[in-house]
C-alpha positions as CSV (number, residue, x, y, z in Angstrom):
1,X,32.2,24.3,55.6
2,X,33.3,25.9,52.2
3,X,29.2,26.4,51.2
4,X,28.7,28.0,55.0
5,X,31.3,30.3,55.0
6,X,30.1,31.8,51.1
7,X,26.6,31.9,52.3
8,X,28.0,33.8,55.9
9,X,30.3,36.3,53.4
10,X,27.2,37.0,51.2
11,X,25.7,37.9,54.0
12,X,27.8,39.9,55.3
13,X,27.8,41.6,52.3
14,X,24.1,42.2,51.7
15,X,24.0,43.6,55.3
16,X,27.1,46.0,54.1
17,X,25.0,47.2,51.3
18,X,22.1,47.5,53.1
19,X,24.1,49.8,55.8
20,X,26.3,52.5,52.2
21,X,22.7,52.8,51.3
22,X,20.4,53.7,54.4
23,X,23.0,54.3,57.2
24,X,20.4,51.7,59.2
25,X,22.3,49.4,61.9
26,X,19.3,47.8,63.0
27,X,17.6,47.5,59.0
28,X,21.2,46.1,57.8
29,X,21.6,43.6,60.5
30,X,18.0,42.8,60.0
31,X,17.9,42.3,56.2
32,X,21.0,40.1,56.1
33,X,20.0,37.9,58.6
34,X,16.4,37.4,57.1
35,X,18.4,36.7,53.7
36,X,20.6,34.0,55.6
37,X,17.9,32.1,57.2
38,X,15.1,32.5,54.4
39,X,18.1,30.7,51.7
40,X,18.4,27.9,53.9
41,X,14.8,27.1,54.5
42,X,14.3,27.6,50.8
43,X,17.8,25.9,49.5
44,X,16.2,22.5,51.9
45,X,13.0,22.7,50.5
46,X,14.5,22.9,47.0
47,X,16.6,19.5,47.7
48,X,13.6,18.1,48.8
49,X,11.2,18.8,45.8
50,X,14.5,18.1,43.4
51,X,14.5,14.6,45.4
52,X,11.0,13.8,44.7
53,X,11.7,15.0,41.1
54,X,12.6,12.8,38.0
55,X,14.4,15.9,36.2
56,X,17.7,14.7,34.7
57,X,17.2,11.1,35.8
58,X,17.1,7.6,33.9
59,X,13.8,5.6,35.0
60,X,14.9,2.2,34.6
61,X,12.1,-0.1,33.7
62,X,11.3,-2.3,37.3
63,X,12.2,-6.0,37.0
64,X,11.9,-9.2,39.0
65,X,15.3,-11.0,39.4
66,X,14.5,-14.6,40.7
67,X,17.7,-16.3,41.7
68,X,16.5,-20.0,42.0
69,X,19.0,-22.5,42.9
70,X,20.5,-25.3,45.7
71,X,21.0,-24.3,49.0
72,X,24.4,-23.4,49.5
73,X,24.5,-22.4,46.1
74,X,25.3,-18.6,46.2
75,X,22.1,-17.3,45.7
76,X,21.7,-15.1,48.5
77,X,25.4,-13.5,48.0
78,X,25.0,-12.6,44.1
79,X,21.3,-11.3,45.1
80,X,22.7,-9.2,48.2
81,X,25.9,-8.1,45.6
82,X,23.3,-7.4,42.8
83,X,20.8,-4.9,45.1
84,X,24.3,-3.0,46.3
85,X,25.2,-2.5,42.7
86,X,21.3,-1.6,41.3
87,X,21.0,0.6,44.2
88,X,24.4,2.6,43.8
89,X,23.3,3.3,40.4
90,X,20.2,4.8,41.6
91,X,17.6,2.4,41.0
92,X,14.7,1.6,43.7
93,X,15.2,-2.3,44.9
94,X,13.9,-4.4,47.3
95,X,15.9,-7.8,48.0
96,X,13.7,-10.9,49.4
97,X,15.9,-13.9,50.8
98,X,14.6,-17.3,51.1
99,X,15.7,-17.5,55.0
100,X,13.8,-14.6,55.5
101,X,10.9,-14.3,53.6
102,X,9.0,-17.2,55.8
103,X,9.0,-15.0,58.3
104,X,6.4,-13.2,56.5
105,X,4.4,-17.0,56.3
106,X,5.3,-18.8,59.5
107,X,3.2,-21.7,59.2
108,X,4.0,-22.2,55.6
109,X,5.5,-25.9,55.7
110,X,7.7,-27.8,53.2
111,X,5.5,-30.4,51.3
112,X,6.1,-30.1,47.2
113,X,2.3,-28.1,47.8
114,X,2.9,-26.4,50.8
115,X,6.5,-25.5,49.0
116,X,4.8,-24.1,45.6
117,X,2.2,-22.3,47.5
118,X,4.9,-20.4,49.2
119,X,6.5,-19.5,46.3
120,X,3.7,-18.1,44.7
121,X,3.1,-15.8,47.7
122,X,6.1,-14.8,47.2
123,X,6.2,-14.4,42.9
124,X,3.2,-12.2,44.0
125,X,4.7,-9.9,46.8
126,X,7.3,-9.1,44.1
127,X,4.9,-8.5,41.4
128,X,3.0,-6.1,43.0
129,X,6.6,-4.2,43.9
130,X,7.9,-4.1,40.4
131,X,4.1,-3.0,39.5
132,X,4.9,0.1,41.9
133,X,8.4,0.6,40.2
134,X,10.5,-1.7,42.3
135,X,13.1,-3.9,41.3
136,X,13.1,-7.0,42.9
137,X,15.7,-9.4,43.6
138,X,14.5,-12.2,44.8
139,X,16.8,-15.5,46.1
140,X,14.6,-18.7,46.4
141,X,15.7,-22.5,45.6
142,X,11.9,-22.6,44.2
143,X,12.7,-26.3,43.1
144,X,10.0,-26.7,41.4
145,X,9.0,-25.6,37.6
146,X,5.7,-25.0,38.0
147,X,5.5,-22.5,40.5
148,X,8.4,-20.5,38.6
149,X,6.4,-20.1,35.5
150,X,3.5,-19.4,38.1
151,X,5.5,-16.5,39.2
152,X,7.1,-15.7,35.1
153,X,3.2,-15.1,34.2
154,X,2.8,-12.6,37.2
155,X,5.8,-10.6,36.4
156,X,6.1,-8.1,33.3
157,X,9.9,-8.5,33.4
158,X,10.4,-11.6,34.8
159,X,14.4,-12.7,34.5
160,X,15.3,-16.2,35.9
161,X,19.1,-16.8,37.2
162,X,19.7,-20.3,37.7
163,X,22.3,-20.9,40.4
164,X,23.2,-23.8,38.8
165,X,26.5,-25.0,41.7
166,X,27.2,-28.5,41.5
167,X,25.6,-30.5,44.0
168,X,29.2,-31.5,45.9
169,X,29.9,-28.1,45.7
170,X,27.1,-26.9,47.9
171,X,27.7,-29.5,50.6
172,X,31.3,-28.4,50.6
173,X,29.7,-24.9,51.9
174,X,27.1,-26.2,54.2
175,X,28.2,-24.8,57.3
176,X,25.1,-25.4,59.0
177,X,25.4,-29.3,58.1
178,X,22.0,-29.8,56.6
179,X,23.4,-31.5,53.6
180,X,24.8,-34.6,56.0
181,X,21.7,-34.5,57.9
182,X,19.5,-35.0,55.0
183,X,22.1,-37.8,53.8
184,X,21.7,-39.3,57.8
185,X,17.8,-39.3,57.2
186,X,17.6,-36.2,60.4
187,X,16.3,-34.3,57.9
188,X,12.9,-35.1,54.9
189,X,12.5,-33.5,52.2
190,X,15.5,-31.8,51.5
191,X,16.4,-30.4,47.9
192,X,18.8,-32.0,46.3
193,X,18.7,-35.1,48.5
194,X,15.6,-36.8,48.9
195,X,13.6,-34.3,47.0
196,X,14.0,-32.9,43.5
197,X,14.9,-30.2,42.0
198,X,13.9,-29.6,38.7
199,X,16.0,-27.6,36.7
200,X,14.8,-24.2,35.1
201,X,13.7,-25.5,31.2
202,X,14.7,-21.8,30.1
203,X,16.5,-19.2,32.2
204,X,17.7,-16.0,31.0
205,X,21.1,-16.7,32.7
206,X,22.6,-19.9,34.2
207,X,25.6,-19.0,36.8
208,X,28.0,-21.8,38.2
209,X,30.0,-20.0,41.2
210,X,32.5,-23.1,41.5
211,X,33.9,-21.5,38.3
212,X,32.7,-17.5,38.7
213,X,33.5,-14.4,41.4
214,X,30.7,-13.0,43.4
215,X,31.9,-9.9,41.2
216,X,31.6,-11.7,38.2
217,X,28.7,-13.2,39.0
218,X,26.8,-10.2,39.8
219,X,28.5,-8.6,36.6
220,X,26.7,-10.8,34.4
221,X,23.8,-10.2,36.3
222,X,23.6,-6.5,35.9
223,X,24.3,-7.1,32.2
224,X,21.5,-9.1,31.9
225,X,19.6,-6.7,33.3
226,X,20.4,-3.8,31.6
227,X,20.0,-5.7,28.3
228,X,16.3,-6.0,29.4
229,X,16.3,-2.4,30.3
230,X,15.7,-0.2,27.5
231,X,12.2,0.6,28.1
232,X,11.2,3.6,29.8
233,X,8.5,3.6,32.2
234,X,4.9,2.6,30.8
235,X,2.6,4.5,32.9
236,X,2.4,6.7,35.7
237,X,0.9,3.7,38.1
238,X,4.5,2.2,38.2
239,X,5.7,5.2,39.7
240,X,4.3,4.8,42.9
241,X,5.7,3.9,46.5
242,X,4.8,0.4,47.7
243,X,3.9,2.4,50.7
244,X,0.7,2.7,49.6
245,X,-0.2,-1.4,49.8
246,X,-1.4,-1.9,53.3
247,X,1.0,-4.3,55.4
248,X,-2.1,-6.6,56.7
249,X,-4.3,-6.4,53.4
250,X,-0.7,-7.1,51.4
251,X,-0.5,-10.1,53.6
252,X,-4.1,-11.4,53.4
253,X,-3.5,-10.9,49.7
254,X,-0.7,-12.6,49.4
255,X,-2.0,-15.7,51.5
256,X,-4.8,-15.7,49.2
257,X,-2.8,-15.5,46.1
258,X,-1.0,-19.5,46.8
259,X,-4.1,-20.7,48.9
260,X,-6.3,-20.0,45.9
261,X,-4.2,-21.6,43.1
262,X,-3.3,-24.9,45.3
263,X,-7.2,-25.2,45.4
264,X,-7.8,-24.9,42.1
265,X,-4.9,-27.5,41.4
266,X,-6.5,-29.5,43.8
């Protein structure tokens, strides 16, 4: 309102000059309403080119944030936390969940191939994102090494958070009861019960929220982060939109990306 009524007095004003100087009705009136309307078109075109701009900003170096962990472990509520926090401050994130994500690969199943294959698919939907100057946050148990450091070599900033919640913890918080149906034999192949998960040989940070906030949590996250942040930008390919990869060719690419490494290890 304040910014309306100084652009209505200036106005006003121009017209009132316009008017002491020719004695012109019609001219005044006409004069100040062409400066009104042609300083709002140009005032939302300037807004639009300074959004596109990178004048007076901080370009963050894009990372890939892989929360791996149990289920029921707190990765997806540090990771949704996390891509608040990075995108308050500005930065361009994307968050992919675990309970999500398959939607993406429905008839991915959960055999320790079928599991890694996924997971590469994945590691390189979010490689190709941080390639376009994305930061991605990504919560997946990923139980198993080997398709981590799969995903580690795809990434140029690749930092691993290990969710590392004790085991009773996580059943404490299984609301969905998966935990006692895995124990009852309902359920096969479920992490942490009657399949493995093999603890991350070197992550950047190991978080235990039985003894830590979601704040805190995400905290030491950020500061993580921004400890691996001090690079600017390396080219001008990073700075693209990830609108320009193709939904169905990402797709097909990504499919390709697990199917062609499971056959090769196989």
């Amino acid at each position: 309102m304040k910014a309306l009524s100084w652009r209505v007095l200036g106005t006003i004003t121009t017209a009132g000059l316009v008017f002491i100087f020719t004695r012109r009705l019609v001219l005044s009136l006409a004069v100040g309403a062409l400066e009104f309307f042609s300083k709002i078109a140009l005032f939302w075109l300037h807004e639009r080119a300074w959004d596109r701009s990178q004048i007076g900003r901080r370009s963050a170096r894009p990372a890939v944030l892989w929360f791996t962990g149990l289920s029921g472990s707190g990765k997806s509520t540090i990771a949704l936390r996390v891509t608040e926090d990075l995108k308050n401050r500005g930065h361009r994130v994307e968050h992919l969940d675990g309970d999500t994500i398959r939607d993406i690969f429905p008839q991915t199943g959960f055999s320790r191939e079928e599991r890694n294959a996924h997971v590469r698919r994945v590691g390189y939907l979010a490689s190709r994102l941080e390639q376009h100057g994305v930061t991605v946050v990504a919560s997946l148990i990923s139980p198993y090494e080997e398709s981590r450091r799969f995903v580690r070599g795809l990434c140029k900033n690749f930092v691993e958070i290990h969710v590392a919640t004790p085991l009773e913890v996580c059943e404490q918080r299984d609301v969905k009861g998966l935990y006692a149906k895995a124990r009852q034999g309902e359920i096969t192949g479920f992490t942490g019960i009657d399949d493995p998960y093999e603890t991350p040989e070197s992550p950047e940070l190991v978080i235990d929220t039985s003894k830590l906030t979601i704040d805190e949590a995400s905290a030491m996250v950020v500061s993580c982060l921004n400890a691996k942040k001090r690079n600017r930008y390396g080219s001008s390919e990073s700075n693209r939109s990830p609108k320009h990869l193709h939904p169905a060719r990402s797709v097909r690419e990504l499919q390709a990306a697990g199917d062609a490494v499971v056959d090769r290890k196989g």
